[in-house]
C-alpha positions as CSV (number, residue, x, y, z in Angstrom):
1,X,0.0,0.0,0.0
2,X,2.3,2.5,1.0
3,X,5.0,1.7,-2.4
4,X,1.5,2.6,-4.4
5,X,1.2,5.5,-2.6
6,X,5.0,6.6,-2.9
7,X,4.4,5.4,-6.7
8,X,0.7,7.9,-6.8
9,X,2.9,10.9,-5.3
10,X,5.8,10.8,-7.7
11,X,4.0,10.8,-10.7
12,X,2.1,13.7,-9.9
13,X,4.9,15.4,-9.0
14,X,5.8,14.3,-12.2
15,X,3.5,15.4,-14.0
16,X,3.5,19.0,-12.6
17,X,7.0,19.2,-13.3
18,X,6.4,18.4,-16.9
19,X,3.2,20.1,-17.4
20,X,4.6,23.4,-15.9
21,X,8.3,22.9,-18.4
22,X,5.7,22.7,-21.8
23,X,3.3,25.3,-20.5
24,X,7.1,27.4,-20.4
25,X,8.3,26.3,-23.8
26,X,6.6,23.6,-26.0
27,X,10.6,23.3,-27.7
28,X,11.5,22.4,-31.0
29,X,13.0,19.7,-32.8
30,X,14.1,18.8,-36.6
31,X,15.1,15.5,-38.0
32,X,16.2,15.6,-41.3
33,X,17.1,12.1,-43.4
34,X,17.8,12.5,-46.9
35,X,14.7,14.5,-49.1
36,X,12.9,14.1,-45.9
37,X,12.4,16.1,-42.4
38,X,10.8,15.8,-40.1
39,X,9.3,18.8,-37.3
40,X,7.7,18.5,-34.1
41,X,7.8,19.5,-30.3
42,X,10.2,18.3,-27.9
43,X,7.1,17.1,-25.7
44,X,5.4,15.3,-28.6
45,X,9.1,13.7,-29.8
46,X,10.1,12.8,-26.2
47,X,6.7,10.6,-25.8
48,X,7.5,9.1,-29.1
49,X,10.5,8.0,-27.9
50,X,9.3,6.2,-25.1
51,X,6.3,5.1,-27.1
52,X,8.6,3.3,-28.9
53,X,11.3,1.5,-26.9
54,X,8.2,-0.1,-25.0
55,X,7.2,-1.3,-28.3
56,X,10.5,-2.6,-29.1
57,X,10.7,-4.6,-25.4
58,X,7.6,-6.0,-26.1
59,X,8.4,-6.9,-29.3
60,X,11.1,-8.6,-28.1
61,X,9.8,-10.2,-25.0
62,X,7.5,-12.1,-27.8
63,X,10.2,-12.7,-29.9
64,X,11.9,-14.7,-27.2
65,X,8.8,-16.3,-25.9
66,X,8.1,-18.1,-29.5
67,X,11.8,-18.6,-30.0
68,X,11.8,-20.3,-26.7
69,X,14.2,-18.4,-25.1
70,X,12.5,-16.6,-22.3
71,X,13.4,-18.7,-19.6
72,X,16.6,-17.2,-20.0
73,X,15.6,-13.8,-19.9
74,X,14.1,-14.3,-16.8
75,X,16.7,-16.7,-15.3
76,X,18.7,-13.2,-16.4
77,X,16.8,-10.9,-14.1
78,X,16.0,-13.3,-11.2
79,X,20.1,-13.4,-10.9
80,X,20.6,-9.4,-11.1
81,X,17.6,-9.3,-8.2
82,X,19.1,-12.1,-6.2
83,X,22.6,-10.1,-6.7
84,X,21.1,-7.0,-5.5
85,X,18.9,-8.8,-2.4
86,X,22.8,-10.0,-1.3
87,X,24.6,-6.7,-1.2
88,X,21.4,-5.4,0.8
89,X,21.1,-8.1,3.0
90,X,25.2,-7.3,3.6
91,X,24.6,-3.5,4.2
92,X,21.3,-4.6,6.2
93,X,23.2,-6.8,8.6
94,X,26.1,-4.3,8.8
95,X,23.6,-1.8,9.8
96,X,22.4,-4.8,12.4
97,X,25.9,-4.5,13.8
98,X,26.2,-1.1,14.1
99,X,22.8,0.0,15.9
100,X,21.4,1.7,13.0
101,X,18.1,0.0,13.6
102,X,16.0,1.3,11.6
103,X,18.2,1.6,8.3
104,X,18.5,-2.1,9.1
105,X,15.1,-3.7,9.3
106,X,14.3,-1.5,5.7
107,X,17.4,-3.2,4.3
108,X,16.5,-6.7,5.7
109,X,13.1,-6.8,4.5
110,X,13.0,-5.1,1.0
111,X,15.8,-8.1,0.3
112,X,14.0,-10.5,2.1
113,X,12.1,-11.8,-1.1
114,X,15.0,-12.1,-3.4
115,X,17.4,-13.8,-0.8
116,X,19.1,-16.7,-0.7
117,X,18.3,-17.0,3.3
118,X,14.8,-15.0,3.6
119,X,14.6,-16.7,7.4
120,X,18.4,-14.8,8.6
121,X,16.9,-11.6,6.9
122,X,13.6,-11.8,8.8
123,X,14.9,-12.7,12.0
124,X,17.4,-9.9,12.5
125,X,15.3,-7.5,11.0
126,X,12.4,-8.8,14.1
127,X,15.4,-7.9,16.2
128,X,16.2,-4.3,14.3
129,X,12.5,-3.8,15.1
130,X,12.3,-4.6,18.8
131,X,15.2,-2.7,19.3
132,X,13.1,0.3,18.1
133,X,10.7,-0.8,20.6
134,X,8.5,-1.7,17.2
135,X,7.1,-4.9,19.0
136,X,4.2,-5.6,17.0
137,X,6.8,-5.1,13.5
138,X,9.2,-7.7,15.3
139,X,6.3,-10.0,15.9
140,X,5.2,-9.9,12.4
141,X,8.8,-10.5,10.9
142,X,9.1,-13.5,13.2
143,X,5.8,-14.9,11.5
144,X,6.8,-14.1,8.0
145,X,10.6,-15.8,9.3
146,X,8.8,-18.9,10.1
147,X,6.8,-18.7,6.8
148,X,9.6,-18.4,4.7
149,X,11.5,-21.7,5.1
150,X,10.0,-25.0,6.0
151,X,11.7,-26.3,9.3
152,X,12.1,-23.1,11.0
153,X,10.2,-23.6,13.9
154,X,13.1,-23.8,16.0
155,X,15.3,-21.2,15.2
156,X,12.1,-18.9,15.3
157,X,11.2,-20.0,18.7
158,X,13.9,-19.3,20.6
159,X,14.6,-16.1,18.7
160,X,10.9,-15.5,19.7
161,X,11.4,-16.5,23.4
162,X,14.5,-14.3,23.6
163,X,12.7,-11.2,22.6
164,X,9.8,-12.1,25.1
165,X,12.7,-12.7,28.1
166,X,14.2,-9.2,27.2
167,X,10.6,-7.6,26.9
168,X,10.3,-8.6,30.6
169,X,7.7,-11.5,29.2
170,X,9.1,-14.3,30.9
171,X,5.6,-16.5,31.4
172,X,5.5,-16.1,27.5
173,X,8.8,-17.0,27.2
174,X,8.7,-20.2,28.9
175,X,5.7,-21.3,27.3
176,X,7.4,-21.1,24.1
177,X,10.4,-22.5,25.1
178,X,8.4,-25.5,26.5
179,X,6.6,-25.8,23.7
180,X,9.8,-26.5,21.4
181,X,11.3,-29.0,24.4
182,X,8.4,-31.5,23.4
183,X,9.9,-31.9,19.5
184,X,13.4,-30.7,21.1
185,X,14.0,-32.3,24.5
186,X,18.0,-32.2,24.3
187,X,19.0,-29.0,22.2
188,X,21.7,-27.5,24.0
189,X,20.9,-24.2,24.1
190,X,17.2,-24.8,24.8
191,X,17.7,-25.8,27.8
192,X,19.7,-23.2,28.7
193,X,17.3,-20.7,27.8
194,X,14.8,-22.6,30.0
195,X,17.3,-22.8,32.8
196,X,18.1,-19.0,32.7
197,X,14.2,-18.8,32.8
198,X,13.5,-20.7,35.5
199,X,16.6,-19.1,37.5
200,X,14.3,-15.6,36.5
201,X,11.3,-16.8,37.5
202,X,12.8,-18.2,40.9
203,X,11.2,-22.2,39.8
204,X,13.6,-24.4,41.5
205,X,11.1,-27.5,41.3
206,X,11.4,-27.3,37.5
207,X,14.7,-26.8,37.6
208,X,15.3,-29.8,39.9
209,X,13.8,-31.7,37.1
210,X,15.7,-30.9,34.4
211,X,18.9,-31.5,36.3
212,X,19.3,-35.3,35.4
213,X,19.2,-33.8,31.6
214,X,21.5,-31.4,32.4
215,X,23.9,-33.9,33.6
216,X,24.1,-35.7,30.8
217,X,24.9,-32.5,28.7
218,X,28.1,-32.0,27.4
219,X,27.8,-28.6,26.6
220,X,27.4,-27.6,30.3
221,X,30.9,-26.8,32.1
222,X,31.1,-29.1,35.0
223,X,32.0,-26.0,37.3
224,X,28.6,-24.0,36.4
225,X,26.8,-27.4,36.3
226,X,28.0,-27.9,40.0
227,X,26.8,-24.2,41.3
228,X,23.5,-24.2,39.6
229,X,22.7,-27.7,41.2
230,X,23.9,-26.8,44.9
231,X,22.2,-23.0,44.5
232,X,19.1,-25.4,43.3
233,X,18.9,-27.6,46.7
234,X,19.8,-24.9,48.5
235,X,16.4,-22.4,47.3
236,X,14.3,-26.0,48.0
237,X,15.9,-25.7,51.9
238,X,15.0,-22.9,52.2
239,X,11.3,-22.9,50.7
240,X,10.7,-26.1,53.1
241,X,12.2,-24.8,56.2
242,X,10.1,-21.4,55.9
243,X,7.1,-23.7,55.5
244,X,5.0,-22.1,58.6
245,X,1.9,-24.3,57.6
246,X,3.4,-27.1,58.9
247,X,4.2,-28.3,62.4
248,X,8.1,-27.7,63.4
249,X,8.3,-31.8,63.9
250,X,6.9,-32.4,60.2
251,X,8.8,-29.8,58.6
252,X,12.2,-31.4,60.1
253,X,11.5,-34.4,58.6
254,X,10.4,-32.9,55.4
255,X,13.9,-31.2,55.7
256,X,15.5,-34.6,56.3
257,X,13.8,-36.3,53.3
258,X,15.0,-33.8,51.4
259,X,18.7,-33.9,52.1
260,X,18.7,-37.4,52.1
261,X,17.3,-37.2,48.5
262,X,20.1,-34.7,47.1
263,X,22.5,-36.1,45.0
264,X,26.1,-36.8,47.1
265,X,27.9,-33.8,45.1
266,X,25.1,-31.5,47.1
267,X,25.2,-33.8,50.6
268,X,28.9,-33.3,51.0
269,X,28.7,-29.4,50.0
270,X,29.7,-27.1,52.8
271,X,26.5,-24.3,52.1
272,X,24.1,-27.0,51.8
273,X,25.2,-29.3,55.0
274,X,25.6,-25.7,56.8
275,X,22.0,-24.3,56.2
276,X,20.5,-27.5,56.1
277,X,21.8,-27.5,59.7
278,X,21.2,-24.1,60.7
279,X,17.3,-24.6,59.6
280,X,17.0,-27.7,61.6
281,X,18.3,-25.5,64.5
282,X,15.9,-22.6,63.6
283,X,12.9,-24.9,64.3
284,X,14.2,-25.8,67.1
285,X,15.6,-29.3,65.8
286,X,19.1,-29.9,67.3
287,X,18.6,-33.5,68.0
288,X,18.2,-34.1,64.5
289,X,20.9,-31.4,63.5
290,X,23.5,-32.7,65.9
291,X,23.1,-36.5,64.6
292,X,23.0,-35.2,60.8
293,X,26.0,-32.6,61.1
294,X,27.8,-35.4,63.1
295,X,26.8,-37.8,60.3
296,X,28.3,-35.4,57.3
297,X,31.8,-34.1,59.1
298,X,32.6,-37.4,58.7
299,X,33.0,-36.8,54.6
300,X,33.1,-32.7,54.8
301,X,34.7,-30.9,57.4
302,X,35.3,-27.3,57.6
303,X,35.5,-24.3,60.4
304,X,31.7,-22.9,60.1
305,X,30.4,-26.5,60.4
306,X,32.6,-27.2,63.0
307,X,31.6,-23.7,64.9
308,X,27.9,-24.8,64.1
309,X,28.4,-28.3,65.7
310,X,29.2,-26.8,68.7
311,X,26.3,-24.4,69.4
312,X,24.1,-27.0,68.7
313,X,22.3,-27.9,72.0
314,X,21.5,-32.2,70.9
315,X,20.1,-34.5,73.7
316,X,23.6,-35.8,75.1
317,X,25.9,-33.4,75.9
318,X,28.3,-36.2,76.6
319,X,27.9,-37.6,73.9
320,X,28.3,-34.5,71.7
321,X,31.6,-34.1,73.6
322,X,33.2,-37.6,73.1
323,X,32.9,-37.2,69.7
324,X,34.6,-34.1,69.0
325,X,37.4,-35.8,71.0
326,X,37.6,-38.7,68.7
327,X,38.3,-36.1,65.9
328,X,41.0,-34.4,68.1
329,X,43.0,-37.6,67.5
330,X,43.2,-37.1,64.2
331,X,43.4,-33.2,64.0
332,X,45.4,-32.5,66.9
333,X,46.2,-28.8,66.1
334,X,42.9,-27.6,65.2
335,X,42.1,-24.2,67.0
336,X,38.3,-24.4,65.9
337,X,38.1,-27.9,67.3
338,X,39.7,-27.2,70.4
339,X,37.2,-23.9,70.5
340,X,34.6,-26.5,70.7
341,X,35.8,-28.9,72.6
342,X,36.1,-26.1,75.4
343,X,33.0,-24.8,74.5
344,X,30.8,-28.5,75.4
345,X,33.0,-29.0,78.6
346,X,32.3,-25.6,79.6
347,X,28.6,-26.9,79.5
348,X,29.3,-29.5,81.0
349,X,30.7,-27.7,83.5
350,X,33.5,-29.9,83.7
351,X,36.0,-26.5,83.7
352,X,39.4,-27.8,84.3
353,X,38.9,-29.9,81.0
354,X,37.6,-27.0,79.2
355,X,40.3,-24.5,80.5
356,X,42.7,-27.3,79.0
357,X,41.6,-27.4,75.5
358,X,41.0,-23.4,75.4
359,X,44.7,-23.1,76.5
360,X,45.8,-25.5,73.7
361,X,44.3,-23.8,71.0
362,X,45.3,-20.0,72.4
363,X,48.7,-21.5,71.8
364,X,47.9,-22.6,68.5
365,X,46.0,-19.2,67.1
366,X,45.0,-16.1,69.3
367,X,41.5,-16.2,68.3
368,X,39.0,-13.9,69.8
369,X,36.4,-17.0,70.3
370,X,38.6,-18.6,72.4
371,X,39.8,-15.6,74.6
372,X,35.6,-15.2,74.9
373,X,35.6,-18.7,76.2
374,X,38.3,-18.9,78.4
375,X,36.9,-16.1,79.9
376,X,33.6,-17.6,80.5
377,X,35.3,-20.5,82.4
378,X,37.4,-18.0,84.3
379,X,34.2,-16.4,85.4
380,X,33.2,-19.7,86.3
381,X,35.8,-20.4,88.4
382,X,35.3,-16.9,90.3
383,X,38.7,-15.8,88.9
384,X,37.0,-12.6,88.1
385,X,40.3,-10.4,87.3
386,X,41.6,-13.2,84.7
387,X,38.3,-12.9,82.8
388,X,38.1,-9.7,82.3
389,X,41.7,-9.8,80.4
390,X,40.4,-12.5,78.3
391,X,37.6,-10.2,77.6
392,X,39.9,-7.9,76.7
393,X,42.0,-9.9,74.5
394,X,39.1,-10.8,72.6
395,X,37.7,-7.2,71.9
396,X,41.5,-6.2,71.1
């Protein structure tokens, strides 16, 4: 409509422009050929002339069509419009990668037709158009990309689901990208569209459901693999333990399923045994967290869960206590260990025992904790002026 309309304009523009020049001067000309001349107006002789060479190419557009040669003709002119589609397909997608938007998406689509690839020239010019903010002209290019070449479902899709994601349209997004997944279930970057997605639309069931797939891709770096799945049990922690509807006994054991039911990648993972431990203790639950932290420093250990193990409150003290001194024999010089060994005998109130262990690890590392806790037994003891310099040390 509008190349009528463009088409409508310029020839009455035309037209004035000529009627106004012979309304001027009608101008002369003489052609003189032997005995004979012949006189007329410049107008009149200038219509002639085109009169006649579109007589002479119709003429020989017959010609060829009974000599049977018109096929090449048009073979001719389908090359010199497929030659010209190229270079503006080039200057379109140079445009494309400069930011000229808009100079791009006219490019792209006037070549579109005559192209060798009519689906790359309809999907960058939807993404000229929506980075105009033209969202209705990207969504029509993306139709005419899929109805240009037969098996482009794909490639449309996820160029389609892009756009939605940047447009802030993540349901639409997902619902293409789920639709593909049924023909597409292992494309590489399908699912990590889907997996950004579902990261964006904070849906850590789903993506605990695609993680067996994602195992088995090779296209996934083992390292981001490994921090998407402990960030994944980690968000379905913390969605169970903030479970208010459910009684604090149920929800431990909803907790324990759960962490029994990770992979052992996430069981022996120091965030995930530490907040799994530090919800159970938020319930209250130390029973349970004291047997289950117990249970994983056998295969993880580290300061915090070491720290955590000792604030736990679990139903034997004693207990608690003889087995952080069966992992004294084997890390002798530990300062955190000996912080907690000094820490349950203090509760104990067995304070010549804690006093020992404290004293140990102060030789080992001048930590503030243990300063704190020496203290503490010092006040226990009613040595008041030998606490106070232990509370000293520590704020020092």
């Amino acid at each position: 409509m509008r190349a009528w309309l463009l088409l409508l304009v310029l020839t009455l523009a035309g037209g004035l422009v000529a009627g106004t020049l012979m309304g001027f001067d009608s101008g002369y000309v003489l052609i003189s050929w032997g005995n004979y001349t012949l006189e007329t107006s410049l107008w009149l002789y200038a219509g002639l002339t085109l009169l006649l060479m579109l007589l002479l190419y119709t003429l020989l557009r017959s010609a060829l069509v009974l000599l049977g040669s018109d096929w090449r003709f048009n073979e001719w002119r389908a090359q010199r419009r497929n030659q010209r589609a190229r270079r503006q397909t080039t200057k379109g997608l140079l445009s494309l990668a400069q930011g000229q938007w808009r100079r791009a998406e006219r490019l792209l689509t006037l070549s579109a037709d005559d192209s060798d690839t009519p689906l790359i020239n309809y999907l960058a010019a939807a993404r000229a158009a929506y980075e105009q903010g033209k969202n209705d002209a990207a969504d029509e290019w993306l139709k005419a990309a899929r109805d240009s070449t037969k098996g482009a479902d794909l490639a449309v899709g996820l160029n389609q689901a892009e756009l939605l994601s940047s447009r802030g349209q993540k349901e639409q997004a997902l619902a293409v990208l789920l639709k593909l997944r049924q023909q597409h279930p292992r494309h590489a970057y399908l699912l990590k569209l889907l997996v950004k997605l579902h990261v964006d639309l904070e849906d850590w069931s789903a993506l605990h459901e695609l993680l067996p797939l994602l195992r088995k891709s090779s296209r996934i770096a083992a390292d981001k693999l490994s921090e998407l799945e402990q960030n994944i049990q980690l968000q379905l922690l913390e969605r169970t333990g903030r479970n208010s509807g459910q009684a604090p006994e149920q929800q431990a054991l909803e907790l324990k399923r759960l962490y029994r039911d990770m992979p052992r990648s996430a069981r022996e993972s120091v965030p995930v045994v530490k907040r799994y431990i530090e919800l159970l203790h938020a319930l209250p639950a130390d029973g349970l967290a004291e047997q289950e932290l117990r249970r994983a420093l056998k295969y993880v250990w580290h300061d915090d869960l070491v720290i955590l193990y000792g604030n736990l409150h679990g139903e034997d003290t004693s207990r608690q206590l003889l087995f952080a001194e069966q992992q004294l024999t084997e890390r002798p010089n530990d300062p955190v260990l000996l912080l907690v060994l000094g820490k349950l005998a203090l509760r104990l109130n067995d304070l010549e025992k804690a006093a020992d262990y404290l004293q140990t690890g102060l030789r080992l590392r001048n930590l503030p904790e243990l300063h704190t806790e020496m203290a503490l037994v010092r006040l226990a003891e009613g040595n008041e002026s030998q606490a106070c310099e232990h509370f000293r040390l520590a704020l020092r």
